[in-house]
N, C-alpha and C positions, 0 to 999 in steps of 0.2 A: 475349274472344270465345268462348272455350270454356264459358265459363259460359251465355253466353245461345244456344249450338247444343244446350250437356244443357237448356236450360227448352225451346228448341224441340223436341226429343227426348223428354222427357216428356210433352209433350202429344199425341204422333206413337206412345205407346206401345202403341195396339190395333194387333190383328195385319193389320188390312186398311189400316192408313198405316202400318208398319212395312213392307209391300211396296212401297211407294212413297215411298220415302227420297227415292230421286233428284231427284224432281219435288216436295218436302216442303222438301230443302236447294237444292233454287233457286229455289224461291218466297220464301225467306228471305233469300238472297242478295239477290234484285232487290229485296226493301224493304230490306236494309242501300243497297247503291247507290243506290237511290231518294232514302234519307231524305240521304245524301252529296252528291246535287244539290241538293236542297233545301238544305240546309246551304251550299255553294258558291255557290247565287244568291245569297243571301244577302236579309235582310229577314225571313228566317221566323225566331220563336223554335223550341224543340226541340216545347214543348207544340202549337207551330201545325203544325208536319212531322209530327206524331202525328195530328194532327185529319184532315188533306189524304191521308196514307198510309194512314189507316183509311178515309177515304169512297172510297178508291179497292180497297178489298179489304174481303169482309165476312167474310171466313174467322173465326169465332170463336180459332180458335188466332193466327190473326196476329194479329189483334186486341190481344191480350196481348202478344204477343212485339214488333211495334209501336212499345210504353214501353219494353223493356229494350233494343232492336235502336239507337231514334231516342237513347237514353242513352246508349247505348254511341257511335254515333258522333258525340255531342256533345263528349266525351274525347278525341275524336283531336285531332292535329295539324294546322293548315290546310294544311300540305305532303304531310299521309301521306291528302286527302282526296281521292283518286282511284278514282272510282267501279266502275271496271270490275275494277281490282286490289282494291278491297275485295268486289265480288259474288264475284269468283274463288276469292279468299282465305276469308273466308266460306264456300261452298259446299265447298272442300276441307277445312274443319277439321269441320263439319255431318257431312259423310258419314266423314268418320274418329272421330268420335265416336259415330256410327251403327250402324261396325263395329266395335263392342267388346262 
């Protein structure tokens, strides 16, 4: 997960979205959780929770982050897929990688 909060961090590195971490790491949060429902209904492959979470955000930077965010939670465990402890979790690791 720390790997894809520095690729969202990198793209967040002009100084007018670096003032806006906060609302940066939980708009990232809620498409990790997102892509986590999707994954839990089950029937979506990862490519199709990419397709569905892109037409629902057109943010160029999510966009990208999207592939590595709906990857990453393809990785997990069906037990450790609980969407509101991954937005949380997520968002805290985002904003401590923000402040460094």
């Amino acid at each position: 997960m720390r790997r894809i909060a520095a690729l969202f961090l990198a793209f967040c590195a002009a100084p007018a979205m670096a003032q806006d971490l906060p609302t940066l790491c939980e708009t990232s949060a809620g498409i990790a959780a997102a892509a986590a429902e999707v994954r839990l209904a089950g029937g979506a492959t990862e490519a199709q929770a990419v397709a569905r979470l892109q037409a629902e955000n057109e943010s160029p930077a999510a966009q990208v982050l999207m592939l590595e965010i709906a990857a990453w939670v393809w990785t997990l465990p069906e037990a450790q897929l609980d969407p509101a402890a991954i937005e949380a979790a997520f968002a805290e690791q985002c904003l401590a990688q923000g402040s460094r």
